[in-house]
C-alpha positions in Angstrom: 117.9 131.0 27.8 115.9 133.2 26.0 114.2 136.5 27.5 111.5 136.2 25.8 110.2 133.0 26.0 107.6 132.0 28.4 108.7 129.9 31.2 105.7 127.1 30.5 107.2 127.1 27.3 108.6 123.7 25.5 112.2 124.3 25.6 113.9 124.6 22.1 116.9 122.9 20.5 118.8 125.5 21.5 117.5 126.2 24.8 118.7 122.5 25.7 122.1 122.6 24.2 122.6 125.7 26.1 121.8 123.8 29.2 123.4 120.8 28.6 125.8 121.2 25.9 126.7 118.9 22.3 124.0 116.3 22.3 123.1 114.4 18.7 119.8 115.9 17.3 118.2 112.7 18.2 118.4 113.4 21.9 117.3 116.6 21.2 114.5 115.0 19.8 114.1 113.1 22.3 113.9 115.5 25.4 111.9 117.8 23.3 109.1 115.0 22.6 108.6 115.4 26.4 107.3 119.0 26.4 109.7 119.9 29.0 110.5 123.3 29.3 113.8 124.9 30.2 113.4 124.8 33.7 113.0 121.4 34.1 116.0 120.3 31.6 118.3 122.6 34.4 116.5 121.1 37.2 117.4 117.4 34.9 120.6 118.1 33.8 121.7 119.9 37.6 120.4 116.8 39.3 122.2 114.6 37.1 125.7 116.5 38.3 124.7 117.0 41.5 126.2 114.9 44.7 123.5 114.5 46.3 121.9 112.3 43.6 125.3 110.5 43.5 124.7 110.1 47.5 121.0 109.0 46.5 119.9 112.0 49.1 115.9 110.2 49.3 114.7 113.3 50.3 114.7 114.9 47.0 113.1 113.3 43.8 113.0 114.6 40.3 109.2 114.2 38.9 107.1 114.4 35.6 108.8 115.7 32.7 111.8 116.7 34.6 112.1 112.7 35.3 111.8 112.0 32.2 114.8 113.9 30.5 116.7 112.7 33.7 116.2 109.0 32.0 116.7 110.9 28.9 120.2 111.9 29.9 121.2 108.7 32.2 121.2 106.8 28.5 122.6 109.1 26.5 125.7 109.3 29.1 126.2 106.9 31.6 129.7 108.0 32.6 128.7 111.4 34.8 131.7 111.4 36.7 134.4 111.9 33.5 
């Protein structure tokens, strides 16, 4: 992540393949139409990977923007467990 960006910032192109790794520009697209900034792609993308969403832990519940590039990422690859 860049230093220098400001953490209520949109995350970038870049920012997101960081995070998450080869996506198609369209998903890029995608999870940067929902103003969703760094943070909240890691708090996505971690969630995604994590075993307590494959447990379906209820105590813990992505909202907002971060929900959104959960669904984002959920259609772009429905296989987590490769």
């Amino acid at each position: 992540m860049n230093p220098h960006s400001s953490s209520s910032s949109p995350a970038t192109a870049t920012e997101i393949r960081d995070i998450i790794g080869p996506l198609e520009d369209d998903v890029i697209e995608r999870i940067m139409s929902t103003g969703a900034t760094s943070a909240e792609v890691l708090d996505a993308y971690t969630w995604r990977r994590s075993d307590q969403r494959l447990q379906r832990t209820p105590h813990y519940e992505l909202h907002g923007r971060a929900a959104h590039v959960l669904a984002i990422l959920e259609t772009e690859e429905p296989d987590v467990d490769e």
